[in-house]
C-alpha positions in Angstrom: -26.9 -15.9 -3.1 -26.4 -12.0 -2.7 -24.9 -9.9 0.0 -25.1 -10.9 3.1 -23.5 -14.6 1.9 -21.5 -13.3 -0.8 -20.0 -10.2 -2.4 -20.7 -9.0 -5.7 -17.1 -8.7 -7.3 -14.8 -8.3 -10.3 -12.6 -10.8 -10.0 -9.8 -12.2 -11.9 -10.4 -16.1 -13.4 -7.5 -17.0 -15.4 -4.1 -15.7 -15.2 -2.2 -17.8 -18.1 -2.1 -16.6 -21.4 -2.0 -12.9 -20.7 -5.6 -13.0 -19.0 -4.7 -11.5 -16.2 -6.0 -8.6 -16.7 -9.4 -10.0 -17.3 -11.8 -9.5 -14.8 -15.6 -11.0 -14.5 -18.1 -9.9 -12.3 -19.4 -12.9 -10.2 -20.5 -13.5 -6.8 -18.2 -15.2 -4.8 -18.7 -15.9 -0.9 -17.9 -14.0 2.0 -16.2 -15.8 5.7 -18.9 -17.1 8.5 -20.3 -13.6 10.0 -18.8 -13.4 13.8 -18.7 -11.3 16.9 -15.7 -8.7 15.9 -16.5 -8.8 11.8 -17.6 -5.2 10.4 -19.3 -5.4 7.0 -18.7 -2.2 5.0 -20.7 -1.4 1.3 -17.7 -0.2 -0.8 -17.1 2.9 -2.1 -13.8 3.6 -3.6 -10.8 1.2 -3.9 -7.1 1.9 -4.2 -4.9 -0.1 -7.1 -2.2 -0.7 -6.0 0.8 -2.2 -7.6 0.3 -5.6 -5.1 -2.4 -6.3 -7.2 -0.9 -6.4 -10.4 2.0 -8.5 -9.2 -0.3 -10.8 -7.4 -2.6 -11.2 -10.6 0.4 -11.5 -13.3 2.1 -14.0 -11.1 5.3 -11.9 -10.3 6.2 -12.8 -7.2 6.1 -16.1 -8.1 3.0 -17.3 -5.6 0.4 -19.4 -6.4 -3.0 -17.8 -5.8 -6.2 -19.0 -5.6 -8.5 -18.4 -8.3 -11.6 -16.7 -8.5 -10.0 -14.1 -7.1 -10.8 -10.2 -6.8 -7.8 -8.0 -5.6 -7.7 -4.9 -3.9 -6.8 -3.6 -0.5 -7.6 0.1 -0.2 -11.0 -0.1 0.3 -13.4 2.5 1.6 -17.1 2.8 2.1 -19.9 2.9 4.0 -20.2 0.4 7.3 -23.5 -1.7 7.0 -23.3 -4.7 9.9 -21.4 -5.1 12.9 -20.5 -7.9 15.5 -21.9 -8.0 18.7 -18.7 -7.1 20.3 -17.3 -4.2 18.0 -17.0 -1.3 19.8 -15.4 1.1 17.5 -17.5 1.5 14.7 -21.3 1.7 14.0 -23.6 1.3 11.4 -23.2 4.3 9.4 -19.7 5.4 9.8 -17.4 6.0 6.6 -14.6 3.2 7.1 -11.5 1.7 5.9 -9.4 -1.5 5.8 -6.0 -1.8 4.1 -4.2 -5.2 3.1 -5.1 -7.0 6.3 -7.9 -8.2 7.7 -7.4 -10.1 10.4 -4.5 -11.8 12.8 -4.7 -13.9 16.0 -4.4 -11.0 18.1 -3.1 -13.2 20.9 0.8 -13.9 20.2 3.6 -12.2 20.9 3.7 -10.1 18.2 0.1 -8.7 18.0 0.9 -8.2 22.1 3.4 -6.1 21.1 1.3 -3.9 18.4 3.4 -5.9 15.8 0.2 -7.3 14.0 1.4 -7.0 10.8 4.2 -9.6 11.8 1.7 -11.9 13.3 2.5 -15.9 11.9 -1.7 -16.1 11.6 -2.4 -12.7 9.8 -4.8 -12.7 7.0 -4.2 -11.0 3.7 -7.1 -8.7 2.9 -7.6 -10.9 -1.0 -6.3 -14.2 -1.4 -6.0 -15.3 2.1 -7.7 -18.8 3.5 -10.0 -17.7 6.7 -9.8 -20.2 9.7 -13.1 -21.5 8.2 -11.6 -22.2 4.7 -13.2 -19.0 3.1 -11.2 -16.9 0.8 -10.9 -13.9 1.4 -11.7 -11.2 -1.4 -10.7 -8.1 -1.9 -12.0 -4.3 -2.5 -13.1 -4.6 -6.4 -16.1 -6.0 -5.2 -19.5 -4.5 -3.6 -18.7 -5.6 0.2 -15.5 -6.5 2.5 -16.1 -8.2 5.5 -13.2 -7.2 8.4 -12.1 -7.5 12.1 -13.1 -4.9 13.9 -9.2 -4.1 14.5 -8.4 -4.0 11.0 -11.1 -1.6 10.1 -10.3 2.2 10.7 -12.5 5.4 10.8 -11.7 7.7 8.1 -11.1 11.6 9.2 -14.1 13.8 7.9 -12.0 15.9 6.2 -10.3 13.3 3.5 -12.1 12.7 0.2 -13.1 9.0 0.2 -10.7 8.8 -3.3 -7.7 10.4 -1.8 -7.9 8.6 1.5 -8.0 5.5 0.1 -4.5 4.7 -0.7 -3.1 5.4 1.9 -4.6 2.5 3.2 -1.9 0.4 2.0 0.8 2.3 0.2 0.3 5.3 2.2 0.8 2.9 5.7 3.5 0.8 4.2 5.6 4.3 3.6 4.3 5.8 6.8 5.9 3.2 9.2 9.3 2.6 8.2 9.8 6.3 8.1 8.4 6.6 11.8 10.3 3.3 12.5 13.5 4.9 11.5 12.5 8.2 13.1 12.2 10.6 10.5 12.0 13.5 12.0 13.2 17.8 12.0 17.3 17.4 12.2 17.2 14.1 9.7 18.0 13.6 6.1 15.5 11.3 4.0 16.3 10.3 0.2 13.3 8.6 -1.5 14.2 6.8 -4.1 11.5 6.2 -6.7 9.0 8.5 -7.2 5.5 6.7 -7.7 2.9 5.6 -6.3 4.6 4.6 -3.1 7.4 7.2 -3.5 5.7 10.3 -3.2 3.8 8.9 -0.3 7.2 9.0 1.4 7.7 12.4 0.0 4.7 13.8 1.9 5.0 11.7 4.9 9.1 12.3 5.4 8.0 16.4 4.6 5.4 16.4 7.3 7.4 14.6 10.0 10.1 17.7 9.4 12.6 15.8 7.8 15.1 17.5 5.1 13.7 15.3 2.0 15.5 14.9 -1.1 14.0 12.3 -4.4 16.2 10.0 -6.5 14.7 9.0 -9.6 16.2 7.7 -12.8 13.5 9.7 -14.5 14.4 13.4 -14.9 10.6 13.8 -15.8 10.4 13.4 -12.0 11.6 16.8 -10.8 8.9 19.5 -11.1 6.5 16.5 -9.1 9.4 15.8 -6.5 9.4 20.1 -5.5 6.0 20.4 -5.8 5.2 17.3 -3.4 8.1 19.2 -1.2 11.4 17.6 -1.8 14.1 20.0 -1.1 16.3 18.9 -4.1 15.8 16.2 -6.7 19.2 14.2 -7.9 19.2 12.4 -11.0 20.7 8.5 -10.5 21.2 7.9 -14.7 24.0 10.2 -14.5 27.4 9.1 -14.5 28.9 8.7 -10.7 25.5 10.4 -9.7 26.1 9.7 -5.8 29.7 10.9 -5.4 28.1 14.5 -4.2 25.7 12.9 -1.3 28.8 10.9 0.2 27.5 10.4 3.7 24.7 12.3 3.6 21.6 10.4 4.2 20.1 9.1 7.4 17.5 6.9 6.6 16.9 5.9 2.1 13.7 5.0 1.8 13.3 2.6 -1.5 10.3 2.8 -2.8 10.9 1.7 -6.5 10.1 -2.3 -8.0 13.4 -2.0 -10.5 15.8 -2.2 -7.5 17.4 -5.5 -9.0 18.6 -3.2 -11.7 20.8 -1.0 -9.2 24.6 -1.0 -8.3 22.9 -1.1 -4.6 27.2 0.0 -3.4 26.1 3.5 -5.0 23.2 3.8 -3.1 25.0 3.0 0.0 27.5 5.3 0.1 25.0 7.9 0.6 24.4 7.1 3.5 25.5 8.4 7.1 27.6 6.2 9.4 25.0 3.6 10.2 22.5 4.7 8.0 19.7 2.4 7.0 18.6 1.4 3.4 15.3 0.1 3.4 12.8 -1.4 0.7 9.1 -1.1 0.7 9.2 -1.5 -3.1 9.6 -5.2 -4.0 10.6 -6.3 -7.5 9.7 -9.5 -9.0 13.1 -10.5 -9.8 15.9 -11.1 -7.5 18.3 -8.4 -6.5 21.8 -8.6 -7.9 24.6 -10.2 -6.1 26.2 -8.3 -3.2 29.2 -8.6 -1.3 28.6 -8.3 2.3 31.9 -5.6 2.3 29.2 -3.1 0.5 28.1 -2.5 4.4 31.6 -1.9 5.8 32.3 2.0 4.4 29.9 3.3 6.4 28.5 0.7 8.8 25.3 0.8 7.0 22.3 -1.4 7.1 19.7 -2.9 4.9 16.3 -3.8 5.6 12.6 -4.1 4.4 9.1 -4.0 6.0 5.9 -5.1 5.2 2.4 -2.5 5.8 2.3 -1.0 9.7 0.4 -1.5 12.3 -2.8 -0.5 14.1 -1.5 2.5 15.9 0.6 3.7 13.1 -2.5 3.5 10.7 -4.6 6.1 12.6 -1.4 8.6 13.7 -0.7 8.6 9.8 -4.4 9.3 9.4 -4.3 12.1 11.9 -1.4 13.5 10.2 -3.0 13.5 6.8 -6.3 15.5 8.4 -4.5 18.3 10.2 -1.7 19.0 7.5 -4.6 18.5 5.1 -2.0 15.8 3.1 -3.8 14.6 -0.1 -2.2 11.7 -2.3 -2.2 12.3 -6.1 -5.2 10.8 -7.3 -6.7 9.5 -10.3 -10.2 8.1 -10.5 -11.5 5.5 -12.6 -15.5 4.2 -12.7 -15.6 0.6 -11.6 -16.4 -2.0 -14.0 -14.8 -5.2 -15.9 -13.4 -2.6 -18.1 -12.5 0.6 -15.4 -10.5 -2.6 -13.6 -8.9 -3.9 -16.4 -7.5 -0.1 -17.6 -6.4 0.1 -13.8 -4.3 -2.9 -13.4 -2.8 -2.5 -17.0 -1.7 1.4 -16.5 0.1 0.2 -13.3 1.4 -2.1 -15.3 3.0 -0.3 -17.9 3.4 2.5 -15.4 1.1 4.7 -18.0 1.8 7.7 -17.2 -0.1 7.3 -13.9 0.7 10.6 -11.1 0.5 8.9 -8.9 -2.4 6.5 -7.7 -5.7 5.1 -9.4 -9.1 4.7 -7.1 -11.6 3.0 -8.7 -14.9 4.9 -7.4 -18.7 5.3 -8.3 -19.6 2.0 -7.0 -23.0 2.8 -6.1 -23.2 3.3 -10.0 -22.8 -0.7 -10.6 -23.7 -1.9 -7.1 -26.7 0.0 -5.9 -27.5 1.8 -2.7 -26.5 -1.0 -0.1 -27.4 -0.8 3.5 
């Protein structure tokens, strides 16, 4: 059965023997319809580089298969609740990489959704009633009303789009940590999370600085407003920045690679390193004595919340902020080039929106 039962997606069947990449477009069905859900027709999806290590099997979790990924999703709302109050038939909207939560513990209380023990993965997810939830790569998402968000009128549906996830999961640390005019920011990594921090840490007012091990980096780095760039695969490449940084924001997957000591040192007296890029492999051993020289402290987050999500997007609409965007037609193919160029990191600057939906889906209302 078609839309409103089920959504028309591209969804990944077999992950084993290099499939993962494969996708197949199938219908697969959509939660029980209730009083807070908002149905939106997509338009434009983010890739982002969850999906590739949910589908490859890189953070070692078993998922659930049919599955379509995706969790920057954009597009035109079609069917609301009863009791939504925010958003109408009509209105361009977005959801990130959750869709729903309890809303009733302590955490959601305390606009700490994203922590919430109950929260619902946008793909991947079991609903209370069992459904699965699917993702973005598909012609319809169905939402909580709390977990959908207006999109400003000035924001190209393709450039708006990731910062539904990788733009919000850089935004709220940085806020978090209180990035800010008077503080230092190093971002380490510079991709498709990275120079999300870049933008966000230079439009708080923060003095902003990129490490990369990629010297290819540096004309990006200044042009995206990074005061300086510094090169980490030089030899004792930190002993210059000793005590430097207030707040690191890691936004690279390699990090079990580093000599994390070097990155520390840094740091200002009770400066915090903290990960938003995950790796799929372990990070190497470290002795808790690496915190002593400077007090420092190590942390990670997952996405933000509610209020975070619409500040960032205010942000982005009266500095104009637009991520570096590539677009790529949606199809079995367009999905499979997507995932495998974040894959290999091919040479992509620095996100992938799958658009032209309309082109495969139809006009849906």
């Amino acid at each position: 059965m078609p839309y409103p039962e089920t959504t028309d997606a591209f969804a990944v069947t077999d992950i084993k023997n290099g499939n993962w990449s494969n996708f197949t477009r199938k219908e697969l069905p959509l939660k029980k319809f209730e009083d807070y859900d908002v149905d939106i027709a997509i338009e434009a999806c983010g890739v982002c580089a969850s999906d590739v290590h949910t589908i490859t099997g890189g953070w070692g979790e078993e998922i659930p298969l049919p599955l379509c990924v995706g969790h920057e999703v954009i597009g035109k709302v079609v069917k609301v609740g009863s009791k939504v109050k925010n958003l109408k038939v009509g209105d361009r909207a977005g959801v990130g990489a959750q869709i729903g939560a309890d809303l009733t513990c302590n955490n959601c209380k305390a606009d700490q959704e994203n922590y919430c023990p109950n929260a619902i993965d946008t793909y991947g997810a079991p609903h209370p009633d069992g459904t699965i939830a699917q993702g973005g790569y598909s012609s319809h998402i169905r939402a909580h009303e709390y977990f959908t968000f207006k999109i400003p009128e000035n924001l190209e549906t393709s450039i708006a789009a990731p910062m539904l996830c990788a733009g919000l999961t850089t935004f709220s640390p940085l806020k978090r940590l209180g990035t800010g005019k008077g503080k230092k920011v190093a971002i380490v990594g510079l991709g498709g999370l990275g120079h999300f921090g870049v933008l966000w840490s230079v439009a708080l007012g923060a003095e902003t600085y990129v490490i990369s091990h990629s010297d290819s980096k540096k004309d990006d780095a200044l042009k995206l407003g990074a005061k300086e760039f510094i090169s980490s695969n030089k030899d004792k490449w930190f002993e210059p920045y000793a005590f430097q940084f207030d707040i690191i924001l890691n936004c690279a997957d390699a990090t079990d690679k580093f000599n994390l000591p070097d990155y520390f040192s840094t740091l200002k007296v009770n400066g915090t390193f903290h990960m938003v890029g995950f790796p799929d492999n372990k990070l190497q051993p470290l002795d808790a004595k690496a915190f002593a020289p400077n007090g420092c402290y190590m942390g990670a987050s997952h996405i933000g919340n509610r209020p975070e999500m619409e500040e960032m997007f205010e942000l982005a609409s009266k500095q104009n902020i637009k991520s570096w965007v590539e677009t790529i037609d949606i199809s079995e193919e367009g999905c499979k080039q997507a995932v495998e160029r974040v894959y290999k990191n091919d040479n992509v600057r620095f996100r992938l929106t799958l658009v032209n939906f309309d082109k495969v889906f139809g006009k849906r209302t």
